[in-house]
Jmol script that loads the backbone (N, CA, C; Angstrom):
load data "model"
ATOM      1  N   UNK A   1     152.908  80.433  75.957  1.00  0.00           N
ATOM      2  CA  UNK A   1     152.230  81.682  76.155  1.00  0.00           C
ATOM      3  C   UNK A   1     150.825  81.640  75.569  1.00  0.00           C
ATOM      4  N   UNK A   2     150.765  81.009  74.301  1.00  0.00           N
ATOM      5  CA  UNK A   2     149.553  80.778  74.207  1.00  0.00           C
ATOM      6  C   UNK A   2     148.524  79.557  74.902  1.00  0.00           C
ATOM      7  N   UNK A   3     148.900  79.340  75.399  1.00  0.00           N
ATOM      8  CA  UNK A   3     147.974  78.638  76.387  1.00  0.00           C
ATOM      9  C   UNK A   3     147.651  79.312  77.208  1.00  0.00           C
ATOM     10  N   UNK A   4     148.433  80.021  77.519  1.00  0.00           N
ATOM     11  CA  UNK A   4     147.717  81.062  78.942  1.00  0.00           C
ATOM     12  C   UNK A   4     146.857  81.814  78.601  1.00  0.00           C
ATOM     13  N   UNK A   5     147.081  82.261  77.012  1.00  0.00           N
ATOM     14  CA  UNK A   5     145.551  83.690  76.600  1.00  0.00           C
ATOM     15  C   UNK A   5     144.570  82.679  76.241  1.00  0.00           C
ATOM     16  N   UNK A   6     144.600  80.953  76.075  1.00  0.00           N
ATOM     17  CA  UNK A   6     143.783  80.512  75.996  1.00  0.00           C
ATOM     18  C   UNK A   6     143.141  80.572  76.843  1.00  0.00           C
ATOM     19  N   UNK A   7     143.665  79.971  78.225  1.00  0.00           N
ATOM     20  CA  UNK A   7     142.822  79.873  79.086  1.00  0.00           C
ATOM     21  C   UNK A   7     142.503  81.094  79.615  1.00  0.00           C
ATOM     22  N   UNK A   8     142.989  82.146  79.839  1.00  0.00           N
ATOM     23  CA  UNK A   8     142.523  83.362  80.049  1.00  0.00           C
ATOM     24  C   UNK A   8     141.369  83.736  79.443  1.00  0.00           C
ATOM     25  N   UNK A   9     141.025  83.874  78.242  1.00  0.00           N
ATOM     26  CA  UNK A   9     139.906  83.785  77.480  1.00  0.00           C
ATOM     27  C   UNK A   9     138.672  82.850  77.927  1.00  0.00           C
ATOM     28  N   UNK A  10     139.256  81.511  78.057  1.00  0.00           N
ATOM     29  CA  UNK A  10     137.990  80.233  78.410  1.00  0.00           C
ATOM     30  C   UNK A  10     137.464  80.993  79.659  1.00  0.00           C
ATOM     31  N   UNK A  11     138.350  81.356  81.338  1.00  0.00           N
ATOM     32  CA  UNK A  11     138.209  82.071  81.993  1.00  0.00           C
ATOM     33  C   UNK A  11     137.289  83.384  82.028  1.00  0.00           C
ATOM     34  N   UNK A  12     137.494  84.290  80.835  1.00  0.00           N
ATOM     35  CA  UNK A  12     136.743  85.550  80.826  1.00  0.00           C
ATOM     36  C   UNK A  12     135.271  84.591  80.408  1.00  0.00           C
ATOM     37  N   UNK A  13     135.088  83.722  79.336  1.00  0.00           N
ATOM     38  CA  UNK A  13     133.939  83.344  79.124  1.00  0.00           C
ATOM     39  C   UNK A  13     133.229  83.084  79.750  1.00  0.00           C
ATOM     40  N   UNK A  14     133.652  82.041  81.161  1.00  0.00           N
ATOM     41  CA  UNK A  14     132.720  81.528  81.946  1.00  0.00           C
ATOM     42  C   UNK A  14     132.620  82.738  83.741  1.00  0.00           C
ATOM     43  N   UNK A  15     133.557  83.732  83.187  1.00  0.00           N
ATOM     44  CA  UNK A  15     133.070  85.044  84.243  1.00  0.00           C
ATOM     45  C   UNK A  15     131.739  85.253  83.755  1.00  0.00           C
ATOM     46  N   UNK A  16     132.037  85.808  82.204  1.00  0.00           N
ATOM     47  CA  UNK A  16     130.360  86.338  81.646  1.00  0.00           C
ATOM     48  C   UNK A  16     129.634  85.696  81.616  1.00  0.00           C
ATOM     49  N   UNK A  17     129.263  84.566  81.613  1.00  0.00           N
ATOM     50  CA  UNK A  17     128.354  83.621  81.845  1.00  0.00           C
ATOM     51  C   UNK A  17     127.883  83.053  82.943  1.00  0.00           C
ATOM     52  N   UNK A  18     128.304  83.079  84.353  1.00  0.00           N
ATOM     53  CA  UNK A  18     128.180  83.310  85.590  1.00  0.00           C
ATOM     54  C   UNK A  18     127.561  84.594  85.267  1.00  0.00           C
ATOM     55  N   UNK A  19     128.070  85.721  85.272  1.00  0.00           N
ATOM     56  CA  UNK A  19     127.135  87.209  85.506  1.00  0.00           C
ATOM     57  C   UNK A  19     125.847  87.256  84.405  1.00  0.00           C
ATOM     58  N   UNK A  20     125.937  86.348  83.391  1.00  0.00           N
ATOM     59  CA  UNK A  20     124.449  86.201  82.573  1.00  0.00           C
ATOM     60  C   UNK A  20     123.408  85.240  83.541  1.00  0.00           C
ATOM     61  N   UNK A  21     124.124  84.488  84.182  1.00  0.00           N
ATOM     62  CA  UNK A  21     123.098  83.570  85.055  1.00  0.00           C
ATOM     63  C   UNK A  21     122.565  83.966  86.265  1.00  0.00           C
ATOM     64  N   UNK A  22     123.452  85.353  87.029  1.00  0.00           N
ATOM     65  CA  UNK A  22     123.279  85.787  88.044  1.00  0.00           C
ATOM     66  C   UNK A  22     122.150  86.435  87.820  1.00  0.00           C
ATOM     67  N   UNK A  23     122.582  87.326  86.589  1.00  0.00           N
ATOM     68  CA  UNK A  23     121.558  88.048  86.027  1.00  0.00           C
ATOM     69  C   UNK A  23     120.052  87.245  85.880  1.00  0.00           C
ATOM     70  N   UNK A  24     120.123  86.375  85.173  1.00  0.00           N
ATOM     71  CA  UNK A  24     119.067  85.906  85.106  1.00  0.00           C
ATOM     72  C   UNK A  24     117.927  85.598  86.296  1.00  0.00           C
ATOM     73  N   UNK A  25     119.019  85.464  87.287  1.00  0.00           N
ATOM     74  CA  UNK A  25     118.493  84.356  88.771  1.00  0.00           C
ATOM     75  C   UNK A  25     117.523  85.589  89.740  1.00  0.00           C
ATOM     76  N   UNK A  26     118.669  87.187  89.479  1.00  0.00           N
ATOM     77  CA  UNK A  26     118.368  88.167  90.279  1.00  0.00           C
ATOM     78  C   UNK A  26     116.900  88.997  89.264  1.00  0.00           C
ATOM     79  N   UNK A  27     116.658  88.526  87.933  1.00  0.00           N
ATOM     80  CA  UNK A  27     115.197  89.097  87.553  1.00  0.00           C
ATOM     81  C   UNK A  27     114.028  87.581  88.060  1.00  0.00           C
ATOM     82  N   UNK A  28     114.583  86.474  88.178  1.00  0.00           N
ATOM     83  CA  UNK A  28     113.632  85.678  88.539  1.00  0.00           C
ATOM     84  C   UNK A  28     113.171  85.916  89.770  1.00  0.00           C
ATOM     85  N   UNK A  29     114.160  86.163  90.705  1.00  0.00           N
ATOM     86  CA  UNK A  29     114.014  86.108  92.078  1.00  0.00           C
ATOM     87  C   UNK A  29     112.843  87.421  92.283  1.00  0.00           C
ATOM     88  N   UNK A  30     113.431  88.566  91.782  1.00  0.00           N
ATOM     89  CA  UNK A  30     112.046  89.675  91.239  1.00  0.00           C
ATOM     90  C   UNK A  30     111.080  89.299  90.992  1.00  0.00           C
ATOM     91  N   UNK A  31     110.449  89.012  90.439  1.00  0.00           N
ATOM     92  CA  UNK A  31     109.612  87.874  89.433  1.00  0.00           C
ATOM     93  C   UNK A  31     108.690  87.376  90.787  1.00  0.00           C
ATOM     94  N   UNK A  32     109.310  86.419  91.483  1.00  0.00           N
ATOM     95  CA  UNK A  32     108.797  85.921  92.788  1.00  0.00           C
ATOM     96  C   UNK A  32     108.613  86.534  93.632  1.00  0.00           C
ATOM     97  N   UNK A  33     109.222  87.271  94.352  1.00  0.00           N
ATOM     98  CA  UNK A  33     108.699  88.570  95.085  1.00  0.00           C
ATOM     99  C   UNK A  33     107.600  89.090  94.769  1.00  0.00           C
ATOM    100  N   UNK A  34     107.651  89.625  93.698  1.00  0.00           N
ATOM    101  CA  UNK A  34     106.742  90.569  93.109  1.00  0.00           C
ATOM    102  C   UNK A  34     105.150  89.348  93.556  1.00  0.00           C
ATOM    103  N   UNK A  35     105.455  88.474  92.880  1.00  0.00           N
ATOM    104  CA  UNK A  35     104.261  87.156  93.001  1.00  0.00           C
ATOM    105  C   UNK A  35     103.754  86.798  94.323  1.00  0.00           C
ATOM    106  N   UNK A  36     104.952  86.839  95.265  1.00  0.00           N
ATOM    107  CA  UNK A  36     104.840  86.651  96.275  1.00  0.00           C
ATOM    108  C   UNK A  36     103.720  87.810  96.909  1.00  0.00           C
ATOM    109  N   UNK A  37     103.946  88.815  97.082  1.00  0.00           N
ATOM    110  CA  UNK A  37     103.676  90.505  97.611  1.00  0.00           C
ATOM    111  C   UNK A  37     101.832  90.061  96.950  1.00  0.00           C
ATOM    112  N   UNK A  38     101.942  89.620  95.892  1.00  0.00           N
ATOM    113  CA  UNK A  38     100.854  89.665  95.429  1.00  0.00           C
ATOM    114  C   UNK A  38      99.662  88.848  95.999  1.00  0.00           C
ATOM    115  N   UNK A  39     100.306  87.806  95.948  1.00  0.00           N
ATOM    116  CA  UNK A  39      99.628  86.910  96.963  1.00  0.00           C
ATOM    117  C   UNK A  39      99.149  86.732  98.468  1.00  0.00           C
ATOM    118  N   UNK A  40      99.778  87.778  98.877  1.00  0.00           N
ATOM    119  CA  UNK A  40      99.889  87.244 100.181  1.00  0.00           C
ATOM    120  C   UNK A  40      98.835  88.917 100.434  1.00  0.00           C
ATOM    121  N   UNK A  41      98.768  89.296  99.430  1.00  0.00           N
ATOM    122  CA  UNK A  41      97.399  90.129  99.491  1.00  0.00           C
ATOM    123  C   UNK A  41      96.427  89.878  98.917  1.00  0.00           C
ATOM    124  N   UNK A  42      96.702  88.726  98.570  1.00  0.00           N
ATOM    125  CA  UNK A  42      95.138  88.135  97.694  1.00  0.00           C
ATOM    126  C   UNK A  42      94.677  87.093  99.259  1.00  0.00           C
ATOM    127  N   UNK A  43      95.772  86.281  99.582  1.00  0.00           N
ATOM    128  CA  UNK A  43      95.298  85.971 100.881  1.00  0.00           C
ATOM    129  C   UNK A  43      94.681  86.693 102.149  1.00  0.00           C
ATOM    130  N   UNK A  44      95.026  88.034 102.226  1.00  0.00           N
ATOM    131  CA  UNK A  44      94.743  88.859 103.205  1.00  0.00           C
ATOM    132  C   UNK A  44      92.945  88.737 102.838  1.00  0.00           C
ATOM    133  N   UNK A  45      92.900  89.524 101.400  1.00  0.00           N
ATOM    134  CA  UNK A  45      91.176  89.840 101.061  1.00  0.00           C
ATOM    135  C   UNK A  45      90.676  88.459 101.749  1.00  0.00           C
ATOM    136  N   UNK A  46      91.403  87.717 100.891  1.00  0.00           N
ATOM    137  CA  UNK A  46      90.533  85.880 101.137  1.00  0.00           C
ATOM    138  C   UNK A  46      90.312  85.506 102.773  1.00  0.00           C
ATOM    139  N   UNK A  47      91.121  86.027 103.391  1.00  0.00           N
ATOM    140  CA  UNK A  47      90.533  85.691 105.218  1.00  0.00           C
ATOM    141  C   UNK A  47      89.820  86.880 105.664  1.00  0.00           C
ATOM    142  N   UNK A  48      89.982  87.809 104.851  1.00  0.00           N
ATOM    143  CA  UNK A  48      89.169  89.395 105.682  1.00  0.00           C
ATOM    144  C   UNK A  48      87.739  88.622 105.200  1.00  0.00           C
ATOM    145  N   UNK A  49      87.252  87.996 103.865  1.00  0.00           N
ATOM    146  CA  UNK A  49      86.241  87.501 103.429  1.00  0.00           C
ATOM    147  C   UNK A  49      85.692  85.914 104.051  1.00  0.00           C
ATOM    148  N   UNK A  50      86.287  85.398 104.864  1.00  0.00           N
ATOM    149  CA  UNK A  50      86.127  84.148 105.568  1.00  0.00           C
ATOM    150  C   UNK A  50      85.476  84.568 106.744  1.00  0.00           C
ATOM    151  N   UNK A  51      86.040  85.904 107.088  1.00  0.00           N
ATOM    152  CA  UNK A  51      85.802  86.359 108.946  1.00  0.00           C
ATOM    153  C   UNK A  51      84.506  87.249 108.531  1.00  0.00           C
ATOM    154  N   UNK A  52      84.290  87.589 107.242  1.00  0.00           N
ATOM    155  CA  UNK A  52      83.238  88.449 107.370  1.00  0.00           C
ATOM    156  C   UNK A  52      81.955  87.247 106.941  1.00  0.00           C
ATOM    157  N   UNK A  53      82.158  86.037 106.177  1.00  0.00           N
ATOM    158  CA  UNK A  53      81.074  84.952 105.974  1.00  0.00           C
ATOM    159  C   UNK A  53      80.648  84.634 107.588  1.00  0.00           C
ATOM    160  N   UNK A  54      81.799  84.392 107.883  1.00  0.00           N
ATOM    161  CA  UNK A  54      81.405  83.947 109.460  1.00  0.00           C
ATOM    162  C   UNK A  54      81.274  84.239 110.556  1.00  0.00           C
ATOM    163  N   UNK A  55      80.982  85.818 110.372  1.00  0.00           N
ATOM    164  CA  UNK A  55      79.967  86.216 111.225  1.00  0.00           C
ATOM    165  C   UNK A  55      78.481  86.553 110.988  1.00  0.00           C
ATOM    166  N   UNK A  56      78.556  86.416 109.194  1.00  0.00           N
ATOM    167  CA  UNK A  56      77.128  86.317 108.629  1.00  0.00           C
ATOM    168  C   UNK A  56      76.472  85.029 109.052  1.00  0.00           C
ATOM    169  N   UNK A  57      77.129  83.640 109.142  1.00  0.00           N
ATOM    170  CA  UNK A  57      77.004  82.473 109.254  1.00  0.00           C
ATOM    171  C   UNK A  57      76.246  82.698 110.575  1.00  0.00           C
ATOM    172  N   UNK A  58      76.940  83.127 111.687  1.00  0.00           N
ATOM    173  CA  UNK A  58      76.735  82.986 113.481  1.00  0.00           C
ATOM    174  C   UNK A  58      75.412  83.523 113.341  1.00  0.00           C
ATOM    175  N   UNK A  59      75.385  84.965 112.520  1.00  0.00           N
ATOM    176  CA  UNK A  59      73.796  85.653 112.848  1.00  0.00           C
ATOM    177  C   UNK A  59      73.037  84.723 112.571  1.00  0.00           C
ATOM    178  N   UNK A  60      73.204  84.482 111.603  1.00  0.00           N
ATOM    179  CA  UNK A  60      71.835  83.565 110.288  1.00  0.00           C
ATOM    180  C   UNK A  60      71.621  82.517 111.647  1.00  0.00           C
ATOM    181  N   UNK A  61      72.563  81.987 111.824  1.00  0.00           N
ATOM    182  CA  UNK A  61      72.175  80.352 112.844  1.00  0.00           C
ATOM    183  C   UNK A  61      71.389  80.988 113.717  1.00  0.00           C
ATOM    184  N   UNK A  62      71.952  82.330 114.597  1.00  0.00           N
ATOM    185  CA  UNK A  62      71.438  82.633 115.847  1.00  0.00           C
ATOM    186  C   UNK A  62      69.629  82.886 115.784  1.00  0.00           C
ATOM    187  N   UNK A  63      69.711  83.755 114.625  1.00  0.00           N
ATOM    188  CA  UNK A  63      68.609  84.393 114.140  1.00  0.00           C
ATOM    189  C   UNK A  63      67.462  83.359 113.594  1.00  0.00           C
ATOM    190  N   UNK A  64      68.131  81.793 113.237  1.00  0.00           N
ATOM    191  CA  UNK A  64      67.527  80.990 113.225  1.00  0.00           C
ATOM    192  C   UNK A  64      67.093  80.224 113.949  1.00  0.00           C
ATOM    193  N   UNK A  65      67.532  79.587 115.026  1.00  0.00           N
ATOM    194  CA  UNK A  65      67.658  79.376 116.357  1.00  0.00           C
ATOM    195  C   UNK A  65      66.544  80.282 117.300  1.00  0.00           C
ATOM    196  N   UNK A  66      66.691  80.891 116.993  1.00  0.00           N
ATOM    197  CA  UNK A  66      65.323  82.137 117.946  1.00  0.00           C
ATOM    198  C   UNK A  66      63.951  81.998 117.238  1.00  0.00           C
ATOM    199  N   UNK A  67      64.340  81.848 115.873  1.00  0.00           N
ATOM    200  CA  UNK A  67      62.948  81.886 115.053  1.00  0.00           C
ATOM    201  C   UNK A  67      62.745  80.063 115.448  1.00  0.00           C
ATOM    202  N   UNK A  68      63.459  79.119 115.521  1.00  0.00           N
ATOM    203  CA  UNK A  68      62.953  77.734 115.453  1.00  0.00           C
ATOM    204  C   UNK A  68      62.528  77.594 116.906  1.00  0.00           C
ATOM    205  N   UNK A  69      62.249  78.306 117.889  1.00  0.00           N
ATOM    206  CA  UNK A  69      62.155  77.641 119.601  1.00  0.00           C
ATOM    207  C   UNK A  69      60.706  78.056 119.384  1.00  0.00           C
ATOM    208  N   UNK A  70      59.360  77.048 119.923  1.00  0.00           N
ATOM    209  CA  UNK A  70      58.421  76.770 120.078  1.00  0.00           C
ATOM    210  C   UNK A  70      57.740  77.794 120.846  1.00  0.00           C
ATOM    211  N   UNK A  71      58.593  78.276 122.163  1.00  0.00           N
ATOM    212  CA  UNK A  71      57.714  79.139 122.871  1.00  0.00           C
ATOM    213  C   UNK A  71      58.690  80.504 123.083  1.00  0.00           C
ATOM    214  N   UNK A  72      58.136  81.420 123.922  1.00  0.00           N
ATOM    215  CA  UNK A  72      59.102  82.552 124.342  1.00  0.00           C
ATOM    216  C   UNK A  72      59.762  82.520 125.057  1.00  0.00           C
ATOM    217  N   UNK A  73      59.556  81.335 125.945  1.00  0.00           N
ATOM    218  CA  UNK A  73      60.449  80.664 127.103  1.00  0.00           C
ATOM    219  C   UNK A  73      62.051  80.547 126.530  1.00  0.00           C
ATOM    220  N   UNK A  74      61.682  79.468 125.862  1.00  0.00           N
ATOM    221  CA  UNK A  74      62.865  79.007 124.815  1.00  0.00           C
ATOM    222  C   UNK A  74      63.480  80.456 124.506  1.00  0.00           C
ATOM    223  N   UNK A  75      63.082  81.122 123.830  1.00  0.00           N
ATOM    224  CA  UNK A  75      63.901  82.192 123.246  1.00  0.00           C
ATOM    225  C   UNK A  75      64.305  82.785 124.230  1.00  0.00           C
ATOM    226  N   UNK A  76      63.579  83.432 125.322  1.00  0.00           N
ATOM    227  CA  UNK A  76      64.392  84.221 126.433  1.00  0.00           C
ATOM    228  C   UNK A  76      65.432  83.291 126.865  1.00  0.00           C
ATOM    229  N   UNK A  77      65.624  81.774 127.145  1.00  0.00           N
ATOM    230  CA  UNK A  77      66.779  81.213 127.515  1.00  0.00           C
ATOM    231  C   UNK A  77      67.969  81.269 126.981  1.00  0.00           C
ATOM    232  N   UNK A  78      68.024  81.145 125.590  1.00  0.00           N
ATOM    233  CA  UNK A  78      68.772  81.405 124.224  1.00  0.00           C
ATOM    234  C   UNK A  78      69.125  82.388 124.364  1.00  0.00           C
ATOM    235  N   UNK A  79      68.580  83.958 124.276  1.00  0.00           N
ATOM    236  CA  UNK A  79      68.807  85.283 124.674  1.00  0.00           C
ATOM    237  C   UNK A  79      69.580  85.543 126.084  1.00  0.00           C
ATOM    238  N   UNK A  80      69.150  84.842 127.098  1.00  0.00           N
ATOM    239  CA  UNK A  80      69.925  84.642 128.125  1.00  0.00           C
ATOM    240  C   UNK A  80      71.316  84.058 127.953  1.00  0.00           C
ATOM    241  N   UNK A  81      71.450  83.501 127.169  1.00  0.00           N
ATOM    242  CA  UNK A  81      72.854  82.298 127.246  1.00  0.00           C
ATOM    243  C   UNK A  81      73.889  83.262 126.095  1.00  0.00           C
ATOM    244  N   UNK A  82      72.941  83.719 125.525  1.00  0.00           N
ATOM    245  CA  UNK A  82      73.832  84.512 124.533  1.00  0.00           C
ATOM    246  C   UNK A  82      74.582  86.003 125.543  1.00  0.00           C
ATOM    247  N   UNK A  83      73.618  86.984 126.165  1.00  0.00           N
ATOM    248  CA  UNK A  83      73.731  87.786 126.726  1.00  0.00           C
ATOM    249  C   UNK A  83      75.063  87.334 127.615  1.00  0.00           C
ATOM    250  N   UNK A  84      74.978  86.310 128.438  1.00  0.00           N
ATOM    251  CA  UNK A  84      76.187  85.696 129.242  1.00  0.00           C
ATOM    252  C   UNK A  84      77.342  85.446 128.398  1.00  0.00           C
ATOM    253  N   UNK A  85      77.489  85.228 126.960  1.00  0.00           N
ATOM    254  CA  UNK A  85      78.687  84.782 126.057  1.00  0.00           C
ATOM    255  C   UNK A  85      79.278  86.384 125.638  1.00  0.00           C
ATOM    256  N   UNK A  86      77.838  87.225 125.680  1.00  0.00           N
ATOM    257  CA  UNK A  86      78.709  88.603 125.438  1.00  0.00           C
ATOM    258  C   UNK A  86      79.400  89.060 126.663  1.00  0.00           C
ATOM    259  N   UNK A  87      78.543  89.020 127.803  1.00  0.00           N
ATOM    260  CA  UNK A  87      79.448  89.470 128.869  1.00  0.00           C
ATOM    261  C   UNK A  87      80.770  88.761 128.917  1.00  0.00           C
ATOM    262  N   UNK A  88      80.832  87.472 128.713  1.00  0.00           N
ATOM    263  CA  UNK A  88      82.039  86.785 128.982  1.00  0.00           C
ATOM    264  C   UNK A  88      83.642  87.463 128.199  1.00  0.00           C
ATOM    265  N   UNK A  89      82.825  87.735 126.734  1.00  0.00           N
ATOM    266  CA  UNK A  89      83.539  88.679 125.462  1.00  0.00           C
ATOM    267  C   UNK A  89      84.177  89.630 125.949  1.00  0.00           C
ATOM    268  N   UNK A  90      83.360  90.716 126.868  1.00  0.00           N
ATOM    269  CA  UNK A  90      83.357  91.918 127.060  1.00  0.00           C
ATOM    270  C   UNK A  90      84.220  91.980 128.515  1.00  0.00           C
ATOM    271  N   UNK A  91      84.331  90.627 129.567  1.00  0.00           N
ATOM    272  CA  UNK A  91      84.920  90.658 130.109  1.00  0.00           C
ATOM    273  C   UNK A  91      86.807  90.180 130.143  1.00  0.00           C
ATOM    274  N   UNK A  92      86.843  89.727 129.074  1.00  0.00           N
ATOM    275  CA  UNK A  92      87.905  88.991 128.440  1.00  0.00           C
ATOM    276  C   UNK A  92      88.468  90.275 127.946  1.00  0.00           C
ATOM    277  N   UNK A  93      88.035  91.127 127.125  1.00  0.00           N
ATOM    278  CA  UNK A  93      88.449  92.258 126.598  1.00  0.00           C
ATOM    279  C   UNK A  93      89.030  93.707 127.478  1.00  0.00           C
ATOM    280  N   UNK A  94      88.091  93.799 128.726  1.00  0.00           N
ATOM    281  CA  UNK A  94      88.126  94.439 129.645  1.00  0.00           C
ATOM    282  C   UNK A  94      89.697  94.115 130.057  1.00  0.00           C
ATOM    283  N   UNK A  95      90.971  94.943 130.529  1.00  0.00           N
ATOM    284  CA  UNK A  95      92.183  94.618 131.597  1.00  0.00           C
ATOM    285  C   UNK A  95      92.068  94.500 132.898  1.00  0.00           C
TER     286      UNK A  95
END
end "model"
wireframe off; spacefill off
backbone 0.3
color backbone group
């Protein structure tokens, strides 16, 4: 008989100790979430801030590009080719 409240006992020990580890696993797993959630809004800013460099980038080139062409020729062609990339935009967007 006493072997059985032994092991009954060894038994209850390693119940509570399973539910101390569960425990433990279910504040870590929190822990990561929480980290997670966090991140993945630090990533959001970080590409809202990539898409907004690079459309600063496109002007600057474009705006440079117009200022580097020799004559007005040049630039009205440039202006032309661009005008056609917006329509193309605007037609893509259009249903």
């Amino acid at each position: 008989m006493k072997h059985l409240e032994s092991l009954a006992e060894e038994i209850g020990h390693k119940v509570n100790r399973l539910g101390e580890e569960k425990r433990k696993l279910a504040e870590s797993l929190a822990v990561a979430a929480e980290e997670n959630a966090r991140l993945q809004v630090r990533l959001a800013e970080l590409e809202a801030s990539v898409e907004r460099m690079t459309e600063e980038y496109n002007m600057l080139k474009m705006a440079k590009s117009l200022s580097d062409t020799a004559d007005a020729g040049d630039a009205r062609k440039r202006i032309n080719e661009l005008v056609k990339e917006i329509d193309k935009c605007i037609a893509l967007l259009n249903p």
